[in-house]
MIDO-644254 format. One line per 3 residues: their letters; for each residue x, y, z of C-alpha. Coordinates in pm, whole numbers, plus 50000, padded with zeros to 5 digits. Each point is the difference from the previous one (the first is absolute). Layout:
a> X/Y/Z; ...;
END
This chain:
xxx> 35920/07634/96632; 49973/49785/49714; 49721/50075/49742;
xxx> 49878/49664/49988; 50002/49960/50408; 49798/50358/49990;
xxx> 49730/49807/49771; 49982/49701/50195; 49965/50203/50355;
xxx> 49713/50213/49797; 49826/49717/49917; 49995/49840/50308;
xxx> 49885/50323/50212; 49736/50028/49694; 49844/49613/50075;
xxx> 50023/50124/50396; 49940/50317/50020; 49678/49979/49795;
xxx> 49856/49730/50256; 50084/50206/50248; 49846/50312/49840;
xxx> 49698/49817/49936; 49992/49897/50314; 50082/50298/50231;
xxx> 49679/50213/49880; 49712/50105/50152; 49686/50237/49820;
xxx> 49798/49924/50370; 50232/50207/50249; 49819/50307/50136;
xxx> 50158/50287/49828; 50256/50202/50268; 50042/50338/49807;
xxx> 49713/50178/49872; 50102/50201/49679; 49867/50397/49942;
xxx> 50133/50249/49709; 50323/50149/50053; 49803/50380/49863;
xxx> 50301/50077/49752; 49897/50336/49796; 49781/49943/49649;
xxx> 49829/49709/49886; 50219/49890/49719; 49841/49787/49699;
xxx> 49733/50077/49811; 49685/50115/50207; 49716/49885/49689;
xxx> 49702/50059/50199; 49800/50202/50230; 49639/49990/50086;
xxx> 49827/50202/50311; 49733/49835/50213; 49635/50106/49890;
xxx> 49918/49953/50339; 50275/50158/50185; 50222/50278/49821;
xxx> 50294/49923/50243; 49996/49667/49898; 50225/49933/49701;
xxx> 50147/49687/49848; 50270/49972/49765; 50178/49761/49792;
xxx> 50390/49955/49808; 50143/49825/49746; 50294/49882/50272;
xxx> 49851/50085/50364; 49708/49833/50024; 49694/50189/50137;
xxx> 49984/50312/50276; 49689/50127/50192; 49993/50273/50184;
xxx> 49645/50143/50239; 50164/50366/50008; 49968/50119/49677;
xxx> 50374/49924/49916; 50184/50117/50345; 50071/49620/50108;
xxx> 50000/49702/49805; 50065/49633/50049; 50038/49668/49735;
xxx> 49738/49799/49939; 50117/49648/50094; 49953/49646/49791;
xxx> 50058/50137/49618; 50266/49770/49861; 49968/50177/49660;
xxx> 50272/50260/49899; 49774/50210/49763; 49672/50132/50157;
xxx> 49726/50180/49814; 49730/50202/50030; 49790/50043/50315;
xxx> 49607/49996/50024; 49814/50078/50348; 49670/49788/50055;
xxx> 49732/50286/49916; 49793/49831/50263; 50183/49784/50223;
xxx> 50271/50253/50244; 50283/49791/50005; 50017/49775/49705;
xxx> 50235/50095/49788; 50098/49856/49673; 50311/50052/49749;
xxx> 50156/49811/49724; 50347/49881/49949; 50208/49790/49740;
xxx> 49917/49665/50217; 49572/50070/49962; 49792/50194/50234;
xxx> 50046/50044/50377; 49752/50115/50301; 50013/50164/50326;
xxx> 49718/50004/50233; 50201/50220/50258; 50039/50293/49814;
xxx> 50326/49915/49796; 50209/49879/50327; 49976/49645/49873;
xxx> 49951/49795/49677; 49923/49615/49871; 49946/49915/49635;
xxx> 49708/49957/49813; 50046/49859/49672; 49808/49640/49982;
xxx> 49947/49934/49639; 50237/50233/49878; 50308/49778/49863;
xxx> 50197/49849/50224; 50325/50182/50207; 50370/49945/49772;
xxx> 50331/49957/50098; 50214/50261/49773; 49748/50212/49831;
xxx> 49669/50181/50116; 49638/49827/49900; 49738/50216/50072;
xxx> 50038/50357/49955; 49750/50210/50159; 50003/50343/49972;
xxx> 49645/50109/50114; 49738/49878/50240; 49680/50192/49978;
xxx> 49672/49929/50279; 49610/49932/49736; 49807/50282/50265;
xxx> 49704/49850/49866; 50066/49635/50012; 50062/49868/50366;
xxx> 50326/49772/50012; 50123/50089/49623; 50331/50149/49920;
xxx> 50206/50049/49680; 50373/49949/49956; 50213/50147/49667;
xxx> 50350/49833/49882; 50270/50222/49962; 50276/50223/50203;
xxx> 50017/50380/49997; 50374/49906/50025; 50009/49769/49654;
xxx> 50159/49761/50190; 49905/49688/49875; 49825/49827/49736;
xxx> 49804/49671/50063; 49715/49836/49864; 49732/50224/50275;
xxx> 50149/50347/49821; 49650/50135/49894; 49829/49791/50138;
xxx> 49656/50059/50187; 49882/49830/50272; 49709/49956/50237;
xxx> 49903/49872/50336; 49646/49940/50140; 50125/49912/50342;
xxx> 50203/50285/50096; 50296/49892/49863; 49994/49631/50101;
xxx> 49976/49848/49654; 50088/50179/49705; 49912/49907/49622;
xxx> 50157/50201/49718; 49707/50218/49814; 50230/50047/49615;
xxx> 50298/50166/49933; 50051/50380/49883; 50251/49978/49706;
xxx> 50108/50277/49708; 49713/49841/49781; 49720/50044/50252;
xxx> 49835/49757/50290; 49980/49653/49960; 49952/49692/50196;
xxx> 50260/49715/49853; 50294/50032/50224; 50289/50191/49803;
xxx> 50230/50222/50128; 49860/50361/50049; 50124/50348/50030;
xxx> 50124/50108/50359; 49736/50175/50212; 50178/50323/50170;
xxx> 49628/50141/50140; 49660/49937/50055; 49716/50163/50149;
xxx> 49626/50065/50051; 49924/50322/49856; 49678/50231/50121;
xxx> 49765/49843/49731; 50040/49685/50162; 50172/49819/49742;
xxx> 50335/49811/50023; 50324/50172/49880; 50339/49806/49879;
xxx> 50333/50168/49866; 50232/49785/49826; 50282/50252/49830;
xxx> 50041/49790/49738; 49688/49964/49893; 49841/50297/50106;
xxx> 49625/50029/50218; 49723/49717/50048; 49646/50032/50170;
xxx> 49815/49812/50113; 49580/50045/50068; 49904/49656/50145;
xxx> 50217/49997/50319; 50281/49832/49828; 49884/49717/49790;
xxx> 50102/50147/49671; 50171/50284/49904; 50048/50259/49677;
xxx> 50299/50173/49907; 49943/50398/49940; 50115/50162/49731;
xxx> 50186/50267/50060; 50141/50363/49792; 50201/50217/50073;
xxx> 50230/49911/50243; 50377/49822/49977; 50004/49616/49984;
xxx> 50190/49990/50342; 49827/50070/50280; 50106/50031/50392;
xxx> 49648/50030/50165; 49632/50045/49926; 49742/50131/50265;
xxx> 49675/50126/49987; 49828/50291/50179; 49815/49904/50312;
xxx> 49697/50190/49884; 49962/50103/49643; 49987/49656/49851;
xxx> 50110/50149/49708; 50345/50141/50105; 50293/49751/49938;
xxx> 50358/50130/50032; 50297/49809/49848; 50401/50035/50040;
xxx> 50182/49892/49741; 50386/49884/49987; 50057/49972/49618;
xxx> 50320/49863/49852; 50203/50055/49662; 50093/49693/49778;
xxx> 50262/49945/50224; 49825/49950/50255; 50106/50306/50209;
xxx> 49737/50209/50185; 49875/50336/49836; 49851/50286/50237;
xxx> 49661/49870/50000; 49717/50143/50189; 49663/50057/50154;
xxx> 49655/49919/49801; 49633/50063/50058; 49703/49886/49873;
xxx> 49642/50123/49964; 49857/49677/49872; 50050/49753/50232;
xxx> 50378/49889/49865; 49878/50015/49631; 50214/50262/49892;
xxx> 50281/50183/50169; 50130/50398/49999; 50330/50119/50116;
xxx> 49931/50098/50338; 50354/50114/50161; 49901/50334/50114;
xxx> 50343/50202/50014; 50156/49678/50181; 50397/50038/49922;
xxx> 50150/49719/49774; 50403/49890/49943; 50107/49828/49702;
xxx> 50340/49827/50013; 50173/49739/49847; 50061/49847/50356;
xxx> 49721/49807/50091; 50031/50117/50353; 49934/50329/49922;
xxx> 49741/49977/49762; 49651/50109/50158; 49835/49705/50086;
xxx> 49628/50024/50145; 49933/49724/50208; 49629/49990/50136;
xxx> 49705/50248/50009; 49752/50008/50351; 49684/50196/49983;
xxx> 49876/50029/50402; 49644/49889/50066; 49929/50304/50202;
xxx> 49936/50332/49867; 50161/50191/49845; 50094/49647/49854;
xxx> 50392/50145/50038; 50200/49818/49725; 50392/49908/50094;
xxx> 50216/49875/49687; 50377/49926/50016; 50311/50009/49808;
xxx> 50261/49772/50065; 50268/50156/49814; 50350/50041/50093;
xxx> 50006/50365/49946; 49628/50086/50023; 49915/49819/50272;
xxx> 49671/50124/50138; 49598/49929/50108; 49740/50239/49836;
xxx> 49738/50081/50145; 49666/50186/49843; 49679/50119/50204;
xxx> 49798/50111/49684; 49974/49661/49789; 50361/49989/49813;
xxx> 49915/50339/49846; 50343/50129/50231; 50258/49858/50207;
xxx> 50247/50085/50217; 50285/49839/50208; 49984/49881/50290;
xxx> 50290/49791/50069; 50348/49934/49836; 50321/49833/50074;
xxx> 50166/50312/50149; 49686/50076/50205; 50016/49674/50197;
xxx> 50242/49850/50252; 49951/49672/49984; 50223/49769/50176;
xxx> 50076/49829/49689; 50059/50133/49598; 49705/49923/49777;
xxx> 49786/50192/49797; 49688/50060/50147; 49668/49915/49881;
xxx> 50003/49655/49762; 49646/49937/50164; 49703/50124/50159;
xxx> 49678/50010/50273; 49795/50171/50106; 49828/50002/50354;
xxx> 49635/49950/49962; 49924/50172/50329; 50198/50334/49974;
xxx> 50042/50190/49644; 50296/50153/50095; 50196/49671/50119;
xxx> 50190/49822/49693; 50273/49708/50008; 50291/49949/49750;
xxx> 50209/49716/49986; 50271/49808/49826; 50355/49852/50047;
xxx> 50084/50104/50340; 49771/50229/50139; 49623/50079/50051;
xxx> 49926/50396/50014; 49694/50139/50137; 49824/50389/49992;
xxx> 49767/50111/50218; 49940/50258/49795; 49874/49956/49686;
xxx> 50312/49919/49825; 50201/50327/50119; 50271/49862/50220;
xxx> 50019/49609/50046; 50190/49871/50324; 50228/49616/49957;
xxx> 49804/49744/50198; 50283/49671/50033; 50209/50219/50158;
xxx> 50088/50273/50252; 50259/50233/50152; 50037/49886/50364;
xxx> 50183/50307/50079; 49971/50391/49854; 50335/50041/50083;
xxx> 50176/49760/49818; 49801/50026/49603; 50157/49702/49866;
xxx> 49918/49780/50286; 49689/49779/49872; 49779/49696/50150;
xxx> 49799/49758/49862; 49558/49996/50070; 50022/49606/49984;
xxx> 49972/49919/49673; 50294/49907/49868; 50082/49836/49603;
xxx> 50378/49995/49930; 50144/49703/49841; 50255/49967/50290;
xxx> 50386/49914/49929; 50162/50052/50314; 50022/50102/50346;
xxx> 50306/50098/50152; 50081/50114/50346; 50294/50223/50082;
xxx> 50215/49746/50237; 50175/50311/50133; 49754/50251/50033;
xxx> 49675/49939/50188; 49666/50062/49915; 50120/50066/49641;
xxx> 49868/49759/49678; 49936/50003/49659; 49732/49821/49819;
xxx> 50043/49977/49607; 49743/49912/49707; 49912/49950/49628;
xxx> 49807/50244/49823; 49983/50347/50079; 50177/49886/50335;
xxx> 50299/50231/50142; 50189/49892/50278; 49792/50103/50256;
xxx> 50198/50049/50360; 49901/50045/50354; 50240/50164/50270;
xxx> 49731/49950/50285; 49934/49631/50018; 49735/49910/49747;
xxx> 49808/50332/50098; 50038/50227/49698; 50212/50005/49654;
xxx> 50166/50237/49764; 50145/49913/49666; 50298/49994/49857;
xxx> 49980/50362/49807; 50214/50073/49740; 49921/49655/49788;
xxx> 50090/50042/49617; 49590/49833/49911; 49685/49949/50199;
xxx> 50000/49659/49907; 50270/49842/50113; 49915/49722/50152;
xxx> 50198/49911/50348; 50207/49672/49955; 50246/49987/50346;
xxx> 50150/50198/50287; 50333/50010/50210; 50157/50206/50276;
xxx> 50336/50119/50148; 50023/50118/50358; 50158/50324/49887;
xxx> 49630/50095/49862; 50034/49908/49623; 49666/49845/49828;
xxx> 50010/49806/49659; 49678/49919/49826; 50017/49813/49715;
xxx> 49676/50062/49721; 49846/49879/49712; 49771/49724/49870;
xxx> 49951/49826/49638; 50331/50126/49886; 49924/50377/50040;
xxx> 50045/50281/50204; 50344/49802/50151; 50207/50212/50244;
xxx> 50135/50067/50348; 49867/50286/50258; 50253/50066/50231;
xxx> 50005/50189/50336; 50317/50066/50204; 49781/50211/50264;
xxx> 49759/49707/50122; 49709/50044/49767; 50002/50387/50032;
xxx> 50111/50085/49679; 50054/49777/49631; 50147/49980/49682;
xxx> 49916/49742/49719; 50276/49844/49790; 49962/49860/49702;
xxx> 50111/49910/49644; 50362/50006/49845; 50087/50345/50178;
xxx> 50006/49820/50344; 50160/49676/49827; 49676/49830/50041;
xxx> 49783/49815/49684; 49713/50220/49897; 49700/50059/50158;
xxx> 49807/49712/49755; 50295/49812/49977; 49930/49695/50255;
xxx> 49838/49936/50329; 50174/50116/50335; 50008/49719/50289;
xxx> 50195/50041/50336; 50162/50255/50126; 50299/50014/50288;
xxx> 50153/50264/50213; 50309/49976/50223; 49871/50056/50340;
xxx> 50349/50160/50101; 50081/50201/49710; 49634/50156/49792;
xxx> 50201/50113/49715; 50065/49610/49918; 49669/49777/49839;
xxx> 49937/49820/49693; 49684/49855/49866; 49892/49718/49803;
xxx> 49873/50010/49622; 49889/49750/49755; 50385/50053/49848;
xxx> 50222/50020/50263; 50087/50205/50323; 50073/50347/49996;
xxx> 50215/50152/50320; 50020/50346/50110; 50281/50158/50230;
xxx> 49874/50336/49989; 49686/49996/50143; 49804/49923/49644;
xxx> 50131/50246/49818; 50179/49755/49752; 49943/49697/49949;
xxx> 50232/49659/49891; 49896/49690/49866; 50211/49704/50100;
xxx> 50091/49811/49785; 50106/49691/50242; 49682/49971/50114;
xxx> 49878/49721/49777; 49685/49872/50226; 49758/50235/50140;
xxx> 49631/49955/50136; 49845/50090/50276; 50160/50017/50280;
xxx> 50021/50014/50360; 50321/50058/50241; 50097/49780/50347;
xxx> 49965/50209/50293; 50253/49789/50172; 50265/50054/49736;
xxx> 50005/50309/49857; 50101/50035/49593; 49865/49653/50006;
xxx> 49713/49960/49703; 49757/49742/49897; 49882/50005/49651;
xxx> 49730/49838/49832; 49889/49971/49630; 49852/49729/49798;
xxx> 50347/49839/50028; 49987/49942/50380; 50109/50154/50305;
xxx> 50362/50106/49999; 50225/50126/50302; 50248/50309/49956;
xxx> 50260/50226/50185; 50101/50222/49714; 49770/49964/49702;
xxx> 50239/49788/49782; 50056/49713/50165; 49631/49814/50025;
xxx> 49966/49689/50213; 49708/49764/49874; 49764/49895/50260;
xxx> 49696/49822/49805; 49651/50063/49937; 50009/50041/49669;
xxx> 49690/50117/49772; 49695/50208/50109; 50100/50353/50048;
xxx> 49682/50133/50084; 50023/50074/50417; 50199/50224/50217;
xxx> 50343/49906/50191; 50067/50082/50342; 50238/49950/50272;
xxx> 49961/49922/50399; 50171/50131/50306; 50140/49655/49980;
xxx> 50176/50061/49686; 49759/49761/49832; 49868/50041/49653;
xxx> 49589/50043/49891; 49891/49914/49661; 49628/50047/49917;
xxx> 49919/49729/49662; 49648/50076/49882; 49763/50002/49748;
xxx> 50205/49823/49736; 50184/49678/49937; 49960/49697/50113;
xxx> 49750/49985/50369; 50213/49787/50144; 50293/50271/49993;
xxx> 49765/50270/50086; 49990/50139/50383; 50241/50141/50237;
xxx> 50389/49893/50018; 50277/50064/50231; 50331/49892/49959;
xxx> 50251/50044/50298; 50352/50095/49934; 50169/49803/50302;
xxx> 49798/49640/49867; 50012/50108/49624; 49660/49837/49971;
xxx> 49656/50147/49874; 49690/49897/50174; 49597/50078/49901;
xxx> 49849/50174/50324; 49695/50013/49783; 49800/49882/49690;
xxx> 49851/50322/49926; 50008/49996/49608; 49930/50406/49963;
xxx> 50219/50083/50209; 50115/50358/49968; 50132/50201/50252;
xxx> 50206/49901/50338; 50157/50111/50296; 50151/49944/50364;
xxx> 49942/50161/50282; 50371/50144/50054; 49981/49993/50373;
xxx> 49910/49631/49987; 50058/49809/49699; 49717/49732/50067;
xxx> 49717/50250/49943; 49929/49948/49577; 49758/50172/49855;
xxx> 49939/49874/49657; 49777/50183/49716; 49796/49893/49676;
xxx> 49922/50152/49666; 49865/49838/49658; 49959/50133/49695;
xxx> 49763/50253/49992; 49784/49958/49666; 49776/49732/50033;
xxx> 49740/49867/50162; 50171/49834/50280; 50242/50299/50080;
xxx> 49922/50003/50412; 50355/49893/50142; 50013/49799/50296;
xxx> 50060/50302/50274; 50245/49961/50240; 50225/49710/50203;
xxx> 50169/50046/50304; 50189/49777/50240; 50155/50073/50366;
xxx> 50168/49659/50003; 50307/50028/49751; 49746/49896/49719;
xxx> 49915/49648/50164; 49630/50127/50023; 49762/50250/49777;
xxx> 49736/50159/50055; 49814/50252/49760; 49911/50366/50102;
xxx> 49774/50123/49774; 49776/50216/50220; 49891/50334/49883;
xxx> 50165/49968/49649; 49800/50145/49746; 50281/49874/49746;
xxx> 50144/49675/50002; 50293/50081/49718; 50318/50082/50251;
xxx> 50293/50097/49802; 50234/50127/50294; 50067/49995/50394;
xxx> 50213/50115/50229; 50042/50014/50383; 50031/50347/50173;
xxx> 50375/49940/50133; 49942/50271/50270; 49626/49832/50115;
xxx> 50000/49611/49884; 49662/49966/50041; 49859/50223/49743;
xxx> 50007/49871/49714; 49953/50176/49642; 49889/49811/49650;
xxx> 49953/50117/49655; 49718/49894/49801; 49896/49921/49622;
xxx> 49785/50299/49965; 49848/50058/50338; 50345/50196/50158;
xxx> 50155/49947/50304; 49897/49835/50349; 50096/49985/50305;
xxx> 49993/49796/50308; 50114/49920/50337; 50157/49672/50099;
xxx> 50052/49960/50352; 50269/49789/50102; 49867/49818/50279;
xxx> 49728/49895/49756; 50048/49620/49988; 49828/49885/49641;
xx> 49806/49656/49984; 49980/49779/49727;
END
């Protein structure tokens, strides 16, 4: 076809197709698939917060910089997602003191509230400046409850995470109305408090200590109290104690006791040992307090000891727990005689967590039982019964004694999802693949419990794609941000791996690009390739070596016609192209926006998800069918993400959202799907905690469960039914 006949027939099915998308929607059908957490091992992310119920020491609620919030009325066993946060980066959590199940915690979009005990959440920033599209605006880090004034709360700018910077970093606000109306007190800045509205210093923890006075920690800037509930605040002076500080807390009982971790760096920049410091004088003036606590100095960062946080129980013996996040010395310390000793309790060796991360970047402490203690960061939350002696993983579990690498999820779920894949030949066998810390995690019993793929070159890896051969082989392809890049193979179905990467395997290095796609021969496992930012590389032995080829001059992402086999459709920001050999590429239009998935249906036709940038009117969902060599928009969608076809019947489209994730508005619109060939739309959004989709995919063996990826919150699943007829 001509070039300029393929930009006249795109133009046209543009002016139709987005009437017709426009037109073919509909946000009022009842929902027909109810979504619930696929239970995937680990939590993934960053878990930033953790606060236990004053009124209920089974009741815990949690927060992450990428999954949202978590409660859980167990003490850890279960947990489920709190549901209506559209904000990425959550902060820290405060329990009503009085009220049971009002909750409150603070995020990069202002302050939030639950008055069900963290299973749901609505905004409550009135006054506060007003929401952005493509950068955060009010930056709360803190929400503390005035015991002594009915209705008045206190909210501090900033992120534990040092996310962001806006004009509400340092800032101080206050509410007489229980957080209905807010109205900004002053700012904390390096110079002091003040009350014209400059940019302050970013608030990382605050606090009501036991002399009833108001606490806020600012690492830049150091400590300011406050005496008059907030109003006005002094910075303390203090001596003896590195610049850099981690955490600050005082003892629940001797007003006088304040204990400090530090996390000094050289001129560099790079972290030094650090340590543990007490004071006598209420936080005047600090003394080395490390106690015989082991300490690693390295020129890697990673392995440098890093103290994270310090937690003093409110019970006696007032139990303190400190950890190291170091590479090497990971550990949490615990002391039962006031820091004058410590011992280990825990270390990376010592627990078998589903997932690799050093234990212990933060800490709390039950206030009903001084031998229960939590620690939490990226991917896990730990918990001793104890007194610090042993500590047990509570986001996930091994289903079955027999089989110690099997693991399962306790419903609370974080990964940045990438893909799901389902082995076409193999039943009850899938992958699911994430960013981060996320391994490709695989399940041989339908959904029901997962083992990794051992035998990975780094824990951080980062899962990118998937692809099978009927003969059992497995290729995973890994890496995010240009790092980490490889290819875990399997020719035993999953059982056993080996990772490939860098110039010895004829592959770039492992920081040398970003992997995309990746393709097996169904027939013949030792045959794949997969798709970099460079080129394609093939394999004929089974992954040991690796070719790039050289003929391929357009690659993308991809997606192959199940009714003609070897037959590929690419797509890049130059279009959508058509291919039998991966030289000779065919030109089929759309043009531009890049930013979507392709698929293909049991019709041969071709998917294209257009969203979140470019031109509206382009935005949506496109098909183009090979035997009319036209494109048409089912659907106007403009963050479109994420499709796919039921393979069994071709008319059933589910369609999936995402948005960027850092900024105000970063909710996605949830999920589309149609049972009418795309004529007719109707959302499903019920039960998502998340509404940032990245990937979907139909079970091929079961076509009504479906399985989705989410922007932070994992995986989900859901059943479809097929006699479900969907109104608009």
């Amino acid at each position: 076809m001509e070039k300029k006949e393929i930009e006249k027939r795109l133009f046209l099915a543009i002016l139709v197709g987005g009437l017709a998308g426009g037109a073919a929607h509909s946000a009022g059908a009842a929902p027909s698939l109810v979504w619930e957490p696929l239970r995937e091992p680990g939590c993934g992310g960053a878990i930033v917060s953790l606060s236990v119920s004053p009124h209920d020491a089974a009741h815990l609620v949690s927060g992450g910089d990428m999954l949202g919030t978590a409660v859980s009325f167990d003490g850890g066993e279960n947990w489920r997602p709190g549901l209506g946060l559209p904000s990425y980066e959550m902060a820290s959590v405060t329990f009503h003191p009085m009220k049971t199940n009002v909750v409150w915690i603070g995020s990069c979009m202002g302050p939030f509230v639950s008055t069900d005990g963290g299973r749901s959440w609505e905004s409550r920033r009135r006054g506060m400046p007003p929401p952005s599209r493509g950068r955060y605006t009010a930056i709360v880090e803190k929400i503390l409850v005035d015991t002594d004034t009915p209705g008045r709360l206190l909210a501090f700018g900033g992120s534990s995470r040092r996310w962001s910077r806006c004009g509400t970093t340092g800032a101080v606000w206050a509410s007489d109305n229980d957080g209905g109306d807010w109205r900004r007190v002053g700012t904390l800045t390096k110079d002091g408090f003040t009350t014209n509205g400059v940019e302050g210093v970013n608030i990382i923890k605050a606090w009501k200590g036991a002399d009833g006075r108001y606490h806020a920690f600012a690492d830049e800037a150091g400590w300011f109290i406050s005496s008059d509930r907030g109003k006005t605040w002094v910075r303390r002076q203090v001596e003896g104690i590195p610049t850099h500080l981690a955490s600050v807390t005082t003892h629940p009982i001797e007003t006088g006791i304040v204990w400090a971790v530090a996390a000094p760096r050289n001129a560099e920049g790079c972290l030094l040992p650090g340590g543990l410091y007490r004071s006598t004088d209420g936080g005047r003036t600090f003394q080395p307090g490390d106690g015989g606590i082991r300490k690693t100095a390295d020129a890697n960062p990673n392995l440098m000891s890093h103290f994270a946080d310090i937690e003093i129980s409110p019970l006696p013996p007032h139990r303190m727990y400190v950890s190291d996040m170091s590479w090497h010395s990971t550990a949490i310390w615990t002391s039962d005689d006031g820091g004058r000793s410590w011992r280990k309790g825990a270390d990376r060796k010592s627990i078998a967590t589903a997932c690799f991360a050093g234990p212990g970047c933060r800490l709390a402490a039950s206030p009903a039982d001084a031998r229960t203690a939590y620690a939490y960061n990226s991917e896990y939350v730990l918990k001793t019964v104890d007194g610090g002696r042993t500590w047990t993983d509570m986001t996930a579990l091994r289903p079955d004694v027999a089989k110690p690498d099997n693991w399962r999820g306790r419903g609370w779920n974080g990964w940045c999802s990438k893909a799901i894949v389902f082995n076409p030949y193999r039943r009850g066998q899938s992958v699911v693949q994430m960013m981060d810390a996320g391994r490709g995690w695989i399940s041989d019993d339908g959904l029901q419990s997962w083992h990794y793929a051992n035998g990975e070159a780094s824990p951080w890896l980062g899962g990118v794609s998937a692809a099978f051969s009927r003969d059992g082989s497995v290729y995973l392809t890994t890496g995010q941000f240009g790092a980490n890049n490889g290819v875990a193979v399997s020719r035993d179905g999953g059982t056993t791996w080996r990772v490939r990467q860098g110039a010895a395997h004829g592959l770039p290095e492992a920081d040398a690009g970003e992997y995309g796609g990746v393709w097996a021969d169904p027939d013949r496992g030792c045959r794949a390739f997969v798709i970099l930012k460079d080129g394609l590389y093939r394999t004929e032995d089974g992954g040991e070596t690796w070719k790039k080829d050289e003929t391929a001059a357009t690659t993308g992402d991809f997606a192959e016609d199940p009714t003609h086999p070897g037959r590929f459709y690419v797509r890049n920001a130059q279009g959508v192209f058509e291919t039998d050999d991966w030289r000779d590429f065919r030109p089929l239009g759309l043009p531009g926006e890049s930013d979507g998935r392709i698929a293909c249906d049991g019709r041969g036709r071709v998917l294209v998800c257009r969203g979140r940038t470019g031109d509206a009117t382009r935005r949506g969902l496109w098909r183009y069918d090979p035997r009319t060599k036209e494109w048409t928009r089912l659907h106007g969608e403009t963050l479109a993400c994420a499709v796919a076809a039921d393979p069994s019947d071709p008319a059933r489209i589910i369609l999936t959202t995402a948005d960027n994730p850092y900024h105000d508005f970063a909710g996605g619109h949830g999920v589309w799907i149609s049972a009418d060939d795309g004529t007719t739309w109707a959302r499903a959004n019920d039960g998502l905690h998340v509404r940032r989709l990245t990937c979907v995919a139909f079970d091929p063996f079961d076509p009504e469960l479906v399985v989705a990826g989410t922007g932070g919150g994992g995986f989900v699943r859901a059943r479809w039914p097929k006699n479900r007829i969907e109104q608009p």
